[in-house]
N, C-alpha and C positions, 0 to 999 in steps of 0.2 A: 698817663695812658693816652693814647697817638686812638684816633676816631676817624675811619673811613665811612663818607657819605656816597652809598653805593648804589649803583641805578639800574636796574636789566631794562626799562624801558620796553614793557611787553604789550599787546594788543588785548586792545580791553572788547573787542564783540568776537568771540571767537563761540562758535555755537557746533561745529563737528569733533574740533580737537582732533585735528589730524595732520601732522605734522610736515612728513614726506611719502611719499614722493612729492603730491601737490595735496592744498587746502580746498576744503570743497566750501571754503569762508570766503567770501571777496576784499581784497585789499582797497580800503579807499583812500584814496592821497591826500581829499581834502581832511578827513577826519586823522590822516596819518600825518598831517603839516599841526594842526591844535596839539596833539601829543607830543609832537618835539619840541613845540615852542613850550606846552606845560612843563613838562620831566626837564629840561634843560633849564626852567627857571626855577626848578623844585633846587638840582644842583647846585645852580648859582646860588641859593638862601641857604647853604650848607655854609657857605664860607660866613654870611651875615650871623648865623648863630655859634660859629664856633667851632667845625670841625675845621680837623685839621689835613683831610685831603677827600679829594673827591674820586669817584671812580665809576669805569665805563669799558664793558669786554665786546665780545665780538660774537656774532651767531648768525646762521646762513638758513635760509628756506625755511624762518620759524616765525611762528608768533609770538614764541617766548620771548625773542628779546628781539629788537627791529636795529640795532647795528651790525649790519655788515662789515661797516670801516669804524672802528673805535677811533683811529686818527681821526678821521677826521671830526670826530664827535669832540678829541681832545683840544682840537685844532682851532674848533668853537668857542670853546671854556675859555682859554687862555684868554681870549678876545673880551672875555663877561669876568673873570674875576683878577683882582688883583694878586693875592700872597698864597693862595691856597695851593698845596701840590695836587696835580694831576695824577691817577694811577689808572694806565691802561693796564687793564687787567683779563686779560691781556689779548694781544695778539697772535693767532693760531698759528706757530710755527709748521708744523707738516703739512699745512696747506699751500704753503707760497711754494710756487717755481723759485724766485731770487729770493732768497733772506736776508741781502746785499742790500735789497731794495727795504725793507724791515729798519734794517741801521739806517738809511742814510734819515727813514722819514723821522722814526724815533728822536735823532741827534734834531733836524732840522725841529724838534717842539720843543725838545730840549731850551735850543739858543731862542728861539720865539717868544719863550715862558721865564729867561731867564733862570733856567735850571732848576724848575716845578717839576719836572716829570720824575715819574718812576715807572718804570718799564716791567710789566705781568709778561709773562712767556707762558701759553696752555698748550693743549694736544687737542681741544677742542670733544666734543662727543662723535656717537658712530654717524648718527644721518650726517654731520658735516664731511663725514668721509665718503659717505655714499653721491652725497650733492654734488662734491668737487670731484670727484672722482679719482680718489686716492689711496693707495693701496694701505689700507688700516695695519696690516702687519708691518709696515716701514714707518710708525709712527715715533716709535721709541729713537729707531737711529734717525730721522730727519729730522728728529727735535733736538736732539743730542748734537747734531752736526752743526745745526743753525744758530742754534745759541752759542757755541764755542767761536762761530765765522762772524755772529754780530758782536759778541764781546770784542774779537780783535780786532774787528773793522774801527770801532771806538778807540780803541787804543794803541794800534801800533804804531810808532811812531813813522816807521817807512812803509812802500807799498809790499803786500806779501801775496804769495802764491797761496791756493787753497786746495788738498786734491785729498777730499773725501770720495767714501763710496759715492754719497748719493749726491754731493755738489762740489765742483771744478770750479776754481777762476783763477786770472793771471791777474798777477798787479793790481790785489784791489786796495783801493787807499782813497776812501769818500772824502767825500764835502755837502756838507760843512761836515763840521765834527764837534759831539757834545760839549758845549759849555759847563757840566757837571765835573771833573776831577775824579778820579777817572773815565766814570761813566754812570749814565743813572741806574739807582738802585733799581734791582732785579728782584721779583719777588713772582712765586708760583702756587697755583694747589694742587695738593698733593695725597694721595689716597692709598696706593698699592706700595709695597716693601723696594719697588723699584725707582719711584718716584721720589719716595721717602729719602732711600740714597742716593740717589742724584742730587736733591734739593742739600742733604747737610755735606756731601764731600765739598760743594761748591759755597757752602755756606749760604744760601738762598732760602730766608724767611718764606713759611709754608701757610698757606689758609685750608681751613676745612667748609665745605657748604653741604649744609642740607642733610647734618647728623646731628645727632642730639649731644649731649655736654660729654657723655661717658667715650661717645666713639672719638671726639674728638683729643681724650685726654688719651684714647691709647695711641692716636696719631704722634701725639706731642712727644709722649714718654717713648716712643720707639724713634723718632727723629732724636730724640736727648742720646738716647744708651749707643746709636750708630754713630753720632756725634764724637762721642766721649770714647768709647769702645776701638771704635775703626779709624775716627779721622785726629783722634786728637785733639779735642777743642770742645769746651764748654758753651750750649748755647742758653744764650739770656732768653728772658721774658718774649723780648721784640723779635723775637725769631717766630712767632705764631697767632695768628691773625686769624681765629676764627670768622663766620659769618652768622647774622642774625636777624629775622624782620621784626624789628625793633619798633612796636607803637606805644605812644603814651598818651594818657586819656586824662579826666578827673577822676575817675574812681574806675577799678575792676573790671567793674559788668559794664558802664560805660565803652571801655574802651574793647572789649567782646565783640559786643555789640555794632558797633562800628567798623569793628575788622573782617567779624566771622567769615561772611558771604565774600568776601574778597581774597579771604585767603586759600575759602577751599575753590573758587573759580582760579587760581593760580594754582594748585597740584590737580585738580583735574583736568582743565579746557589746556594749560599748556605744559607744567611739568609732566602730567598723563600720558599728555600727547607726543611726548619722546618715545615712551613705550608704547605707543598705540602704533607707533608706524610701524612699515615694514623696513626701517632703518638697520636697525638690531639685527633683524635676519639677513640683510643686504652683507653686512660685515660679516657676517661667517663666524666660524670658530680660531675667531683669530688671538693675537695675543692682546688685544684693545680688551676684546669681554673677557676675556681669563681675567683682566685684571682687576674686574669687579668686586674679586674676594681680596680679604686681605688676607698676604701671605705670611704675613709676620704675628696676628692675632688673632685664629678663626672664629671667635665671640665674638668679635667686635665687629663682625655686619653681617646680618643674614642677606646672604647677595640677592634675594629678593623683595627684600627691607622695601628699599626704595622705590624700586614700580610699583607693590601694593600698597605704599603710604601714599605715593602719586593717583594714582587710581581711586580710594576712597580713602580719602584724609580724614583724621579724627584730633579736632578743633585741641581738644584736650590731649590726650594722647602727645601733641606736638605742643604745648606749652609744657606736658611735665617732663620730658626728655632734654626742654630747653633750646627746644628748636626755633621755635620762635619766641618772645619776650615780649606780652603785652598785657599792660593793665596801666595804673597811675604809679606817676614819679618812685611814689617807695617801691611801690614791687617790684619795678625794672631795674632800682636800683641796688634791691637788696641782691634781685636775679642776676645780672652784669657781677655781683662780686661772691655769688656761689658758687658761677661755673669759674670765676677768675681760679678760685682757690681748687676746685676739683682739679683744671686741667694742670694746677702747676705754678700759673700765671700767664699771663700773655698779654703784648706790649701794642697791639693794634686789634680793636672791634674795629668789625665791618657790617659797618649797619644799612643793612638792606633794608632801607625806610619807607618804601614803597613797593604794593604786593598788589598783582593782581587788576583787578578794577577799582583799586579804594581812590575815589572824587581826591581832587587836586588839594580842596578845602583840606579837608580830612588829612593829607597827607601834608600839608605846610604848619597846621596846625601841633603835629605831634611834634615836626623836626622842631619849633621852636621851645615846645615844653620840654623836651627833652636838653636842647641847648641851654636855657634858662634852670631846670630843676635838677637834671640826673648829670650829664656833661661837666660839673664844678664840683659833684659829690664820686667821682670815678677818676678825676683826673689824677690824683694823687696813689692809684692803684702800684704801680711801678713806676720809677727815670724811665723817660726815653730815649734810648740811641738817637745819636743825628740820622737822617736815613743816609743821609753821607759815609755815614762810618761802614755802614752796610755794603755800598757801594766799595770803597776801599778792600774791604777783608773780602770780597767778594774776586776784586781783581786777582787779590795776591793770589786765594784761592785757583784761580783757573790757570796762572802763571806757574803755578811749581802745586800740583794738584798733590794730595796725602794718598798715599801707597794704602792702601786696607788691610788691616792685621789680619793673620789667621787663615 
């Protein structure tokens, strides 16, 4: 099993919880310089215990999470660790004007890192549509269009014309160009029945966040059956990458203990504060919040699930759904291979090892017991694909796309 060391990198004094338009919290630079140097040295000791990639997304006007630019967050790492892959996870396609400019920076970490990266592609949430001010109903086609324009930017061997609805260009034909073969793996998450097939007609491994083990297994098994059904093609293990804030302690109530107050100031003060703004409403009744239900399961999320779990979180409640996994070595490890076997299997955790306010001690502490006790007892869970191979079937994929039965 493949173990992504994931980071949102959020503000730990937030006292209004208010996301957008503006914070009625103040930003301090000096306190927001000790946080990048802590949570970037937290990543760095991901690669010293053992994971096997690191990862870092992107979010605007929040205190949820303080990258703007993931590059350049990636752009850092490369500089602090030697062998570990990078996974921007990713870059907010419907946001950019140029997607052009998306390729050329991607390929340039690429050849930097010596072919470390893997490239996340999201849609981002609604306040980031309202911030940039982007028309939330064009989200589905500028994502669609941009990821099609940065795959062949990667790849084609001469310069090509592009003339989408929503992007136009002559002759584009970057530099540099991915050191990766064909190009780095692409990986996304993926929630609604629309997403779900986007992700397996292209073959693009999918993550879940912020659902307990059950929603995440009907994610998995409806990306399997659209798979298998529509496109023709059986997907492995390594095609689903949960996520999880993962702590390990010395015993149970220990490690509680140590989390509690930090986890629920992370669904209150910032997950909360998604739905506290007037974001949600800014977006309208667009096709962004329709896709809050799912269309393919309607058990498998009360589309208010998530604001009232964010709102008042319930400590328990979110361990026994599996939402997050915290106690000592056995319990995370027995937990890591209960949901392995519920969803199916799956070939990457993303372990959101830091949450909230939890002290830097506390959080360096757990990544290495975790490296050291649970990490050597999961590796053996399933083979890994190379993420190469991802990459590959990924190209053929966009190169002669599978027609949908039915």
């Amino acid at each position: 099993m493949r173990v992504v060391g994931f980071h949102l990198m959020p503000w730990t004094e937030v006292e209004h919880a208010v996301a957008w338009p503006f914070s009625e919290d103040e930003y301090d630079p000096e306190l927001g310089h000790e946080l990048y140097e802590q949570y970037l040295g937290q990543l760095e000791l991901c690669e010293e215990v053992g994971f096997d990639v690191v990862g870092v997304n992107e979010h605007h006007y929040s205190s949820y999470g303080l990258m703007p630019s993931p590059n350049l967050m990636a752009s850092r790492l490369i500089e602090c660790t030697d062998d570990i892959r990078i996974a921007v996870m990713g870059n907010i396609l419907p946001l950019r004007g140029h997607p052009v400019r998306i390729a050329e920076e991607v390929a340039m970490l690429d050849v930097m890192s010596d072919g470390r990266l893997v490239s996340g592609f999201v849609r981002g949430i609604p306040s980031e549509y309202a911030a940039y001010g982007v028309d939330p109903d064009q989200s589905r086609a500028r994502f669609s269009e941009a990821t099609e324009l940065i795959t062949r930017a990667w790849t084609d061997p001469e310069p090509f014309d592009f003339d989408g609805e929503l992007y136009q260009y002559d002759d584009v034909y970057i530099w540099p160009r991915p050191i990766q073969d064909p190009h780095p793996p692409l990986w996304m998450p993926a929630e609604s029945e629309k997403s779900i097939r986007f992700a397996a007609e292209r073959r693009i491994p999918i993550g879940r966040v912020f659902a307990g083990t059950q929603n995440c297994a009907d994610t998995f098994n409806r990306y399997r059956e659209i798979a298998e059904t529509e496109y023709d093609w059986t997907p492995t293990s390594d095609y689903f990458w949960p996520c999880r804030f993962v702590y390990v302690s010395e015993s149970n109530e220990q490690a509680r203990a140590e989390t509690e107050e930090h986890v629920e100031y992370f669904y209150e003060k910032l997950l909360g504060a998604l739905y506290k703004s007037g974001a949600v409403k800014a977006v309208g009744d667009s096709e962004y919040r329709e896709e809050n239900a799912f269309e393919y399961e309607a058990k498998a999320k009360d589309v208010n699930s998530l604001a009232e779990k964010a709102m008042d979180p319930d400590f328990d409640e979110l361990q026994q759904t599996g939402e997050i996994i915290v106690g000592d070595a056995e319990y995370v490890t027995d937990e890591i291979e209960r949901q392995y076997e519920t969803m199916g299997g799956f070939g990457t955790l993303i372990n959101l090892f830091h949450v909230g306010t939890l002290p830097d001690e506390l959080t360096r502490q757990s990544l290495r017991r975790f490296g050291n006790e649970v990490l050597p007892e999961i590796r053996d869970l399933c083979d890994d694909i190379d993420l190469s191979e991802f990459a590959r079937r990924q190209a053929e994929a966009q190169q002669a796309p599978t027609e949908p039965s039915g």
